[in-house]
N, CA and C of each residue as an Amber inpcrd file, in Angstrom:
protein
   531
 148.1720000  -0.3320000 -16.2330000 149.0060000  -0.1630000 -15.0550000
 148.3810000  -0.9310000 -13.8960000 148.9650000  -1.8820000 -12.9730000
 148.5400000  -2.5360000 -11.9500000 149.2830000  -1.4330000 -10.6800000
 148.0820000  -1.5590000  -9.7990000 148.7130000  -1.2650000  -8.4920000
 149.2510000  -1.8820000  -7.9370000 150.1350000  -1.3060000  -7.0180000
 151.4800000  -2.0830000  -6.1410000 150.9320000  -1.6840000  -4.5830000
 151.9340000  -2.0140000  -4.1780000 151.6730000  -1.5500000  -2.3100000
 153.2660000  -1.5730000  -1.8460000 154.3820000  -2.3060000  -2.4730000
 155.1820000  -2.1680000  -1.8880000 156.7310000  -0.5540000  -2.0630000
 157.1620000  -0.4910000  -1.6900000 157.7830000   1.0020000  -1.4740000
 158.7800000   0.8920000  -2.8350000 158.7840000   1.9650000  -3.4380000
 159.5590000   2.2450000  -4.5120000 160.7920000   3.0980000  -3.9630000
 161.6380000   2.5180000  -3.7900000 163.3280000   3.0630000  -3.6590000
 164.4470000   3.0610000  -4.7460000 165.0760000   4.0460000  -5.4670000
 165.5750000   4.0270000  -6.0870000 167.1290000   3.4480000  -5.5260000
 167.9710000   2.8600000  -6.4950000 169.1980000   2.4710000  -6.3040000
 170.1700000   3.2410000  -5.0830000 170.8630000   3.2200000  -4.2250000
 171.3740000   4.0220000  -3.5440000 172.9890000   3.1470000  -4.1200000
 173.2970000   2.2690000  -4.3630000 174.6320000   2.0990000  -4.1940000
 175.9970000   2.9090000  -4.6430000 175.6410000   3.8680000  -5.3990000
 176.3810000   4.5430000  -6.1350000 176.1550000   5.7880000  -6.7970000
 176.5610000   6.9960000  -7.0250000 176.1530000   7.7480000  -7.2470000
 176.5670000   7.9380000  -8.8980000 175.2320000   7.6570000  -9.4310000
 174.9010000   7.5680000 -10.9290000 174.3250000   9.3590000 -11.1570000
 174.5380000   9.2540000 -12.8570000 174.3930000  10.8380000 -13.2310000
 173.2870000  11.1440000 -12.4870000 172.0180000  10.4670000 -12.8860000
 170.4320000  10.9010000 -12.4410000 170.1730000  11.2630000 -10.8450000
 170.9850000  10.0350000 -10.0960000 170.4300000  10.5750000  -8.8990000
 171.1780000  11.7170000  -8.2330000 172.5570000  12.1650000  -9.0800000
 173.3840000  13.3100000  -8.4770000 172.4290000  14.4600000  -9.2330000
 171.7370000  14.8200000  -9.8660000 170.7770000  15.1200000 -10.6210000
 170.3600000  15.4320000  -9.8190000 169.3470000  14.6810000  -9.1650000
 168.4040000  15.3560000  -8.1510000 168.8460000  15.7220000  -6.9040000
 170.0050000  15.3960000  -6.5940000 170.6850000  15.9310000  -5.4500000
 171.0010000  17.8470000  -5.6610000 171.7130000  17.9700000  -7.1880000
 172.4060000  18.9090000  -7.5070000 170.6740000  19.8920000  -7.6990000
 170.0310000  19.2420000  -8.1890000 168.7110000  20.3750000  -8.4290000
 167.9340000  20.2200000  -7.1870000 167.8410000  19.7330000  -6.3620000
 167.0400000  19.7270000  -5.0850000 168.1310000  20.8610000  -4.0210000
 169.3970000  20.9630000  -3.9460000 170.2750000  22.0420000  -3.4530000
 170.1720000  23.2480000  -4.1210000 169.6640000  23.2390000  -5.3140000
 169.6820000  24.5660000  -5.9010000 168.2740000  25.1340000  -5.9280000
 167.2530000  24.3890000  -5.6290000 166.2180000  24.8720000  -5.1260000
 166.0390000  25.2680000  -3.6390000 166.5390000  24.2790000  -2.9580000
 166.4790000  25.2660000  -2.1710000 167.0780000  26.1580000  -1.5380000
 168.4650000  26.3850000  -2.3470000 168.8730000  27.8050000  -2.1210000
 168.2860000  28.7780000  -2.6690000 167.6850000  28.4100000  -3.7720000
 167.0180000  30.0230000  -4.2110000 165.7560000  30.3910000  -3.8700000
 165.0570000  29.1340000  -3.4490000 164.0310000  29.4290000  -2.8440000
 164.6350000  30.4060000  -1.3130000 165.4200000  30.0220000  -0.6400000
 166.0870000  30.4670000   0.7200000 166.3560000  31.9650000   0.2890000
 167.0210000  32.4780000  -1.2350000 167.1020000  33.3140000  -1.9240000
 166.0330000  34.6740000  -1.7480000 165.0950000  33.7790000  -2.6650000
 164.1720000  34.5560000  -2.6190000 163.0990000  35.0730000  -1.4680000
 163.3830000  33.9990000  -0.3760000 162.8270000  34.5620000   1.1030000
 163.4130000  35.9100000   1.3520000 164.6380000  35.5890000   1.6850000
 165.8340000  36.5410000   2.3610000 166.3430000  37.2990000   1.8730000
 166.3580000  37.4110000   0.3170000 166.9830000  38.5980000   0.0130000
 166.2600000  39.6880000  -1.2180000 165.6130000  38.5240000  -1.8390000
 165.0870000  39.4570000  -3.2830000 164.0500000  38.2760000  -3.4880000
 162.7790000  38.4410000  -4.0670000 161.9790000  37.4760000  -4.7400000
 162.5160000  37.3260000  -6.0590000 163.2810000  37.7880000  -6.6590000
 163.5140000  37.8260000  -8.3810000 164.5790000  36.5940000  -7.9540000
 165.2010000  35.8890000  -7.2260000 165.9540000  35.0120000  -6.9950000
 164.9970000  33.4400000  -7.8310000 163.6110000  34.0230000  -7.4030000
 162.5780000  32.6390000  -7.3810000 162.8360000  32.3620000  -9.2830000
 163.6140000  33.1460000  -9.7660000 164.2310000  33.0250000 -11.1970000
 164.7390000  31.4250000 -11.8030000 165.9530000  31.7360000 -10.5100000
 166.2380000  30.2950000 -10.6190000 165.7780000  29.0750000 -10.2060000
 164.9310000  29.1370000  -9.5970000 163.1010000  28.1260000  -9.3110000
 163.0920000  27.3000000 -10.6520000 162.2300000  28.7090000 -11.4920000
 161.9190000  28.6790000 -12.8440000 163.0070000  27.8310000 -13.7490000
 163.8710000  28.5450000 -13.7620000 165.1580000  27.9770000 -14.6380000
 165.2590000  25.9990000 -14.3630000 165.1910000  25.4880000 -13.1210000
 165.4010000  24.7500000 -12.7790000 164.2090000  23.9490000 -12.9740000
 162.8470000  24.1450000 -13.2740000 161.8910000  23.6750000 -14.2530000
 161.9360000  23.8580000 -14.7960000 161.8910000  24.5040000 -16.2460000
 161.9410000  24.3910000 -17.1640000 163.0550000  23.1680000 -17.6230000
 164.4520000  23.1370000 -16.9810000 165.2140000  22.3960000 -17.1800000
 165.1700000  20.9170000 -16.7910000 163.8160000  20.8900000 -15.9750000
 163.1950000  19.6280000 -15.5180000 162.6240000  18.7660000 -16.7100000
 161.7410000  20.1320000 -17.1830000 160.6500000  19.6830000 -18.2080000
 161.3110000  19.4540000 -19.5470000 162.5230000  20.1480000 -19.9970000
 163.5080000  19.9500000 -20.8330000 163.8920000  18.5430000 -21.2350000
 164.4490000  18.0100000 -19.6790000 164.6760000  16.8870000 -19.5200000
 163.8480000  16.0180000 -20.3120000 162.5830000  15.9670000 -19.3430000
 161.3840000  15.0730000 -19.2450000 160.9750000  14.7820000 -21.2090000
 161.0350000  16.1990000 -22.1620000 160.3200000  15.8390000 -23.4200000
 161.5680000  15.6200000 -24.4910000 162.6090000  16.0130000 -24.1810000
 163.9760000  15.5440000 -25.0440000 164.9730000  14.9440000 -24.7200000
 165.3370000  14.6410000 -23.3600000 166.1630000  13.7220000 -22.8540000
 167.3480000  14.6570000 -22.3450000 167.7590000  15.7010000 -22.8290000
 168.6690000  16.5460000 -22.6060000 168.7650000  17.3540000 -21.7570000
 169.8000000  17.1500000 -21.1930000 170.3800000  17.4510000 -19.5510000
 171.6080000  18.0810000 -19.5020000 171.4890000  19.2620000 -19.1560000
 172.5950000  19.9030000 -18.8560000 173.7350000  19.4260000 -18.0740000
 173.0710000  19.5160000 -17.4200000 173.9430000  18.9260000 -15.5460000
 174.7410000  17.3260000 -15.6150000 173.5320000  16.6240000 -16.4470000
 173.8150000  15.1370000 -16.7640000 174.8820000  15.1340000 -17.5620000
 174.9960000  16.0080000 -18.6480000 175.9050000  16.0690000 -19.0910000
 177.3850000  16.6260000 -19.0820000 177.1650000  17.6570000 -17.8670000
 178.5000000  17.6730000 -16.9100000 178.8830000  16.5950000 -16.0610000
 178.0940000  15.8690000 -15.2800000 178.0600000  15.1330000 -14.4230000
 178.8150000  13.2080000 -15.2300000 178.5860000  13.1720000 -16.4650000
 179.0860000  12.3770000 -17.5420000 180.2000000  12.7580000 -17.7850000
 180.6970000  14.2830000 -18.0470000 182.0840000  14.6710000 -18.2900000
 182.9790000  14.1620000 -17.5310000 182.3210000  14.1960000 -16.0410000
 183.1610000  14.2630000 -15.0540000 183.6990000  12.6510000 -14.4750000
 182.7190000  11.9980000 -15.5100000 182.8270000  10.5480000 -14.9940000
 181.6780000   9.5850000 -14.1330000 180.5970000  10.4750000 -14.1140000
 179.3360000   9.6650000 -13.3910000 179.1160000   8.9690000 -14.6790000
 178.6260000   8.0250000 -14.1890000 178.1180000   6.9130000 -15.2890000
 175.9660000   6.7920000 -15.1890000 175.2850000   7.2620000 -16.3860000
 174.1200000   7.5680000 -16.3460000 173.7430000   5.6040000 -15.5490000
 172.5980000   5.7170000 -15.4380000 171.7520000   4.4100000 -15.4160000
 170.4560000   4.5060000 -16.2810000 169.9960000   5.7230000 -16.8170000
 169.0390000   5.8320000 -17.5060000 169.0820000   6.3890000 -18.9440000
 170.7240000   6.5210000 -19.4290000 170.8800000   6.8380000 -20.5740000
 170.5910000   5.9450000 -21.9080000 170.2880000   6.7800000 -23.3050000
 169.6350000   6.3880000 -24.1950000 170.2640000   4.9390000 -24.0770000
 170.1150000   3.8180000 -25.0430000 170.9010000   2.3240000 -25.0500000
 172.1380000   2.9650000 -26.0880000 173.0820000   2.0560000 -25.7320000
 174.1960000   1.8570000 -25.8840000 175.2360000   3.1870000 -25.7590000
 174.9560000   4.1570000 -24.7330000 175.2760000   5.2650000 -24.4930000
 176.7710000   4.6420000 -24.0840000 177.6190000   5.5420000 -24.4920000
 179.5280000   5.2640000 -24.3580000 179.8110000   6.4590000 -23.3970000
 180.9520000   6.3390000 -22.5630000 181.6860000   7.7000000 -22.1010000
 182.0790000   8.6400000 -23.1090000 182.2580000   9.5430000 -23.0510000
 182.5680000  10.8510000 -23.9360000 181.8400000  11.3600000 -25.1170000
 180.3100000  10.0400000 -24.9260000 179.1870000  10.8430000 -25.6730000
 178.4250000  11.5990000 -25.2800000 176.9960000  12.1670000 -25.6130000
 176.1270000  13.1580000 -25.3500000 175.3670000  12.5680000 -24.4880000
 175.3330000  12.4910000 -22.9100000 174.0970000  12.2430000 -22.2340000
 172.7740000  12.7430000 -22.7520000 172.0470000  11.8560000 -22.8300000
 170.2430000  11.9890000 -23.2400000 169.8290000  10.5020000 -22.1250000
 168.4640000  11.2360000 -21.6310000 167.4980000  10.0880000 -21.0760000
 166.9120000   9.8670000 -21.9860000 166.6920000   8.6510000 -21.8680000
 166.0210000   7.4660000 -22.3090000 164.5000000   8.0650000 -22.7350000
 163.7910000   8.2290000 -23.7920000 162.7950000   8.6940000 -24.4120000
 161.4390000   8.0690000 -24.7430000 162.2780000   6.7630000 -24.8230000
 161.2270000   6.0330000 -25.3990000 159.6700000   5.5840000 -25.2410000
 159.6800000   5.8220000 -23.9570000 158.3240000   5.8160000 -23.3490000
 158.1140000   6.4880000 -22.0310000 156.8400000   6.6630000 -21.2910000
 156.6070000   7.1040000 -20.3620000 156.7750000   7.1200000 -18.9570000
 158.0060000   6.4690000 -18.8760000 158.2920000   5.3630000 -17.5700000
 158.1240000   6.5640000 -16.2080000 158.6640000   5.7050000 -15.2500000
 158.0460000   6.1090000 -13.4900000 159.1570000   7.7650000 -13.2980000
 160.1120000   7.4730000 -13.8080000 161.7610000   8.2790000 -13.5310000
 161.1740000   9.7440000 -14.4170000 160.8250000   9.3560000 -15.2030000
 160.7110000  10.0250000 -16.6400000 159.1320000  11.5260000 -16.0750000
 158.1340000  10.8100000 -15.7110000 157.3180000  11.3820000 -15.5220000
 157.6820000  12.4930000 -14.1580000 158.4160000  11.3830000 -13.3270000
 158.8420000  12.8040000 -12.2010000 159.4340000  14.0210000 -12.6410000
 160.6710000  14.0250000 -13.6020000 161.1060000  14.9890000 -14.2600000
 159.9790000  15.9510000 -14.3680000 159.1540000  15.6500000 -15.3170000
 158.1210000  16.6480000 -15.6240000 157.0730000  17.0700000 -14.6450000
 156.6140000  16.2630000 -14.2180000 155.7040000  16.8310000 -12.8780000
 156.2530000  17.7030000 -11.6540000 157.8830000  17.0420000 -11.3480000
 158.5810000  18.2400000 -10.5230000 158.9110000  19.3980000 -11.6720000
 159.0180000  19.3600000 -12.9560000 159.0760000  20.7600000 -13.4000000
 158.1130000  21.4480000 -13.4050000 156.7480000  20.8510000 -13.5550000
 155.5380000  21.8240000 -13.7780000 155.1070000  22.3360000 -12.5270000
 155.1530000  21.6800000 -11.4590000 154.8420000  21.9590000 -10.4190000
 155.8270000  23.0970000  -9.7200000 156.9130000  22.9950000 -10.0300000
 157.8620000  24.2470000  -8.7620000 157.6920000  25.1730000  -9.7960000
 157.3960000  25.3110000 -11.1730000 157.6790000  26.4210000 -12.2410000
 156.1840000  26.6910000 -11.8820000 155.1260000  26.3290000 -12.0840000
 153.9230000  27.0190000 -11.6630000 154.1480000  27.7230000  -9.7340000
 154.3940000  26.7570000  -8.7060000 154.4390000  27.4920000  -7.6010000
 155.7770000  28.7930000  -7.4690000 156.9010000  28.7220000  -8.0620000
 157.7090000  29.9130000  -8.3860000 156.4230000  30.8360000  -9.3610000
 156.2330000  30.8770000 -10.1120000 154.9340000  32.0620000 -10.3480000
 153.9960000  32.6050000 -10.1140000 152.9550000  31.4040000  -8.9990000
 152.1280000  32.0140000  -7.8360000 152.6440000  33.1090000  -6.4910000
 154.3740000  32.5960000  -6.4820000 155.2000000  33.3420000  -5.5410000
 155.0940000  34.7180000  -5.7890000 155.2820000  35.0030000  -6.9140000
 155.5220000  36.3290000  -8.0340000 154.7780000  37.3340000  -7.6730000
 153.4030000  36.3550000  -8.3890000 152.2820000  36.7220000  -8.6550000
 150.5920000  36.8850000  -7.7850000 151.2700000  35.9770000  -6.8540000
 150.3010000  35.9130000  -5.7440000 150.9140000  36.0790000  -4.3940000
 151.2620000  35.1990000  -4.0250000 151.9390000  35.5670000  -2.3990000
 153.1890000  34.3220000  -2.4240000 153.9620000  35.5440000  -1.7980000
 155.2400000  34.6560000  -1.1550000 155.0300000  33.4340000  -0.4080000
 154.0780000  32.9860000   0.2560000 153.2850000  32.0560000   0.6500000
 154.0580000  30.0530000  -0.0570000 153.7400000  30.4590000  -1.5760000
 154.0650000  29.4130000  -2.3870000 155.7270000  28.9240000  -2.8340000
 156.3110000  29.7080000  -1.6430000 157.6840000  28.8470000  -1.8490000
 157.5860000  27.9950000  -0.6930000 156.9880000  28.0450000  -0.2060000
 157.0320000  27.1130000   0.7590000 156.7810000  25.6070000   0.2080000
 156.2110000  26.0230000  -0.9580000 155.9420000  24.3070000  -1.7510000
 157.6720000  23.9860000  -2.3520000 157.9370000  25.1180000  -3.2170000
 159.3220000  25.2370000  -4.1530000 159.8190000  24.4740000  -2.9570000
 160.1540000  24.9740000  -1.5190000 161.3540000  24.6930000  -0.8120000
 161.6370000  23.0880000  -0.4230000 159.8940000  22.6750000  -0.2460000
 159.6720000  21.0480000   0.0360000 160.1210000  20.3610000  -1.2880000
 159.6830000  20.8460000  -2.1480000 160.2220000  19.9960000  -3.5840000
 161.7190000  20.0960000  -3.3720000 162.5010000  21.1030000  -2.9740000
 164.2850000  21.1160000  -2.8160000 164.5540000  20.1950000  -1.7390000
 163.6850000  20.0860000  -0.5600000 163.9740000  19.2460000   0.3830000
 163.8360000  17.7750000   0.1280000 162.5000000  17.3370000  -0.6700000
 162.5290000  16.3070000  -0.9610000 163.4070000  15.4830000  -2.2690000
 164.3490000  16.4010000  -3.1460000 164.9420000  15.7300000  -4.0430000
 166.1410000  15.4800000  -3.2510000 166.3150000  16.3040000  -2.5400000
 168.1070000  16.0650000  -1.7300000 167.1810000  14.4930000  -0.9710000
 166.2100000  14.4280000  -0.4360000 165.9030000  13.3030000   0.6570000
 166.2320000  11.9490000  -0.5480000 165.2950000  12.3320000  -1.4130000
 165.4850000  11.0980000  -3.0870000 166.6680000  10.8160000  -2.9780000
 167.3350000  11.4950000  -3.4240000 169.1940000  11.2620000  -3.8020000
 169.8740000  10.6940000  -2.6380000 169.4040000  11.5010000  -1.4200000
 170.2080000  10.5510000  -0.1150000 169.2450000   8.6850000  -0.2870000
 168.1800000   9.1340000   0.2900000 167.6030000   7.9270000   0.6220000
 167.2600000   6.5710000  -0.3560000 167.0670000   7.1560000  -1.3940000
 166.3260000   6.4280000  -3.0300000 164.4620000   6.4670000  -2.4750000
 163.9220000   7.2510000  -1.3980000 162.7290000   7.6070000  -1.1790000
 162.0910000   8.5510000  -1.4590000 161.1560000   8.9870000  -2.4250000
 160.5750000  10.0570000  -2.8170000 159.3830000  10.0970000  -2.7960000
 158.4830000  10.8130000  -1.7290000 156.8230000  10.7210000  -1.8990000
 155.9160000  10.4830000  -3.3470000 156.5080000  11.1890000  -4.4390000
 155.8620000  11.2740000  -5.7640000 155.6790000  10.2360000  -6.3830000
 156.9740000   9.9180000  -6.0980000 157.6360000   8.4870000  -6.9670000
 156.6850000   7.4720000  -6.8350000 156.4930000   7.2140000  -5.2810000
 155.7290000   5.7820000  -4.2160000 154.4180000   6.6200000  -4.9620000
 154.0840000   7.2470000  -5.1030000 152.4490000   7.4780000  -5.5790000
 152.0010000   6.7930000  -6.9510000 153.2720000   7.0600000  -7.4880000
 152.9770000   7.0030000  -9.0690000 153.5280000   5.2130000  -9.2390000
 153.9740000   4.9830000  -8.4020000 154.2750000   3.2010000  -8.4280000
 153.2690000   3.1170000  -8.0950000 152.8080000   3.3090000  -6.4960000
 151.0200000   2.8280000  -6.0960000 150.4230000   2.9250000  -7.5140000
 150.2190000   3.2540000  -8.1690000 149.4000000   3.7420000  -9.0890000
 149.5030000   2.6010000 -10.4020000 150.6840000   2.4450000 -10.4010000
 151.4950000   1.4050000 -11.4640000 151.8660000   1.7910000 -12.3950000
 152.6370000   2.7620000 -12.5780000 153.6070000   3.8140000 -13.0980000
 154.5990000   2.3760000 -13.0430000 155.6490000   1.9180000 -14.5780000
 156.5280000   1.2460000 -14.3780000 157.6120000   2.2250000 -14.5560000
 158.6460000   1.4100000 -13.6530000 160.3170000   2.2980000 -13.3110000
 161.2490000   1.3070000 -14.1450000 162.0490000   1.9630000 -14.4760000
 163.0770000   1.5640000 -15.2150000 164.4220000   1.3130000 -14.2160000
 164.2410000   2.4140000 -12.8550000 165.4620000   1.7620000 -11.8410000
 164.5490000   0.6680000 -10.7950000 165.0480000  -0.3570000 -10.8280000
 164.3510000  -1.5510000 -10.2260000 164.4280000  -1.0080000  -8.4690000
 163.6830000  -1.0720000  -7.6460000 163.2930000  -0.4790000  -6.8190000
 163.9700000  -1.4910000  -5.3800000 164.7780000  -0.2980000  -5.1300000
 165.4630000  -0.9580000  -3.8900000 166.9310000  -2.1840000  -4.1600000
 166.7270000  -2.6530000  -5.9420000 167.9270000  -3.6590000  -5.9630000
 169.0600000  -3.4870000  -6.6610000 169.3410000  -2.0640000  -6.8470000
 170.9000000  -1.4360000  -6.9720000 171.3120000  -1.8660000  -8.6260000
 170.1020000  -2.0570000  -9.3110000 170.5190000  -1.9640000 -10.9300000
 169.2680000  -1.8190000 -11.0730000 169.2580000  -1.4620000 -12.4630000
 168.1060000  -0.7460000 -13.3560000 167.1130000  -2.0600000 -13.8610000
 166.1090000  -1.9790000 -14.0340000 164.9980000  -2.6930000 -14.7540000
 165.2640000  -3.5940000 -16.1020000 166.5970000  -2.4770000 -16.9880000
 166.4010000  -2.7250000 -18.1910000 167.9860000  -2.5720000 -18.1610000
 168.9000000  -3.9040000 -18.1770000 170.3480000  -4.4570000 -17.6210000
 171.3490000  -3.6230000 -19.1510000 170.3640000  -3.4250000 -20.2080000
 171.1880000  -3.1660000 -21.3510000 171.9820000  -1.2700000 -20.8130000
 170.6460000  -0.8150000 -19.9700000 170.8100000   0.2920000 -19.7770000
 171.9660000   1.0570000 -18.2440000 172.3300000  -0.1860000 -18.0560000
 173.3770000   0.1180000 -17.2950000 175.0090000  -0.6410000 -17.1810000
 175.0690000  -1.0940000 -19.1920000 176.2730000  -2.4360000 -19.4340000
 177.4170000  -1.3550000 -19.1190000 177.3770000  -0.0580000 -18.7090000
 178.6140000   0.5030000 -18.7330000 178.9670000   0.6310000 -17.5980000
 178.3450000   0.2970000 -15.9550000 178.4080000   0.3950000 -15.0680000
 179.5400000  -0.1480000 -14.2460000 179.9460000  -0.1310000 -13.4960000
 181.2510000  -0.3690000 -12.9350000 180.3440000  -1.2250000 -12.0950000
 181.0200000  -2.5350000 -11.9810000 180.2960000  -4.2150000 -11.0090000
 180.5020000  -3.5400000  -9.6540000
């Protein structure tokens, strides 16, 4: 992996399955994080649920949401190759890429701080709530603190950074020009 210096932005032109993805799970964190402030801690449930379904993602490709979000007519940018409309959304597996690793690190991370909440002090949604704040910021902006770390780092991305198509052109032939 080579280090970079310049800013990793994901595609903004269009709203593709993945980045409504993190829009739709960054709103649902932090409502339940908001949840579990205000009304009940057992809310911080759906924290959990929403990692695990991260980490789901991250080791089998399979996406719930993605795969509503496909029903409905979003078109993936990171689906397996030669993925068609009215098939089974799956991410792309094949290796360890930049997209791929966030999945899992935002799952391990809000599913461990939803259980320090539990288990230690209410204190640790305050992390859950920044992780909800910062995926809605991802999805608006294509800017995500994690992301730019793990590029610094030389983490390669499969969505080409900042130029409104993917890395790997096979993986987005279904895309509307």
């Amino acid at each position: 992996m080579s280090k970079r210096s310049s800013l990793y932005i994901v595609p903004t032109d269009r709203w593709y399955v993945e980045r409504t993805v993190w829009l739709i799970a960054g709103a649902v964190l932090l409502l339940s994080t908001a949840l579990a402030v205000w009304v009940d801690p057992r809310w911080v449930l759906l924290v959990v649920a929403t990692g695990l379904a991260s980490i789901t993602v991250a080791l089998t490709g399979f996406c719930i949401v993605g795969n509503a979000l496909a029903e409905l007519g979003f078109r993936p940018r990171l689906a397996r190759p030669g993925w068609q409309p009215g098939q089974l959304y799956r991410l792309q597996t094949d290796r360890w890429y930049l997209e791929r690793r966030i999945y899992l690190a935002v799952g391990i991370n809000i599913s461990l701080a939803a259980g320090l909440s539990l288990a230690h002090s209410p204190g640790w949604l305050a992390f859950t709530g920044f992780v909800g704040g910062a995926m809605v910021w991802f999805a608006a902006t294509g800017f995500c603190i994690m992301a730019n770390g793990l590029y610094w780092l030389g983490a390669e991305p499969r969505l080409v950074p900042g130029a409104g198509r993917p890395a790997d052109p096979a993986a987005d032939r279904h895309a509307p020009a």
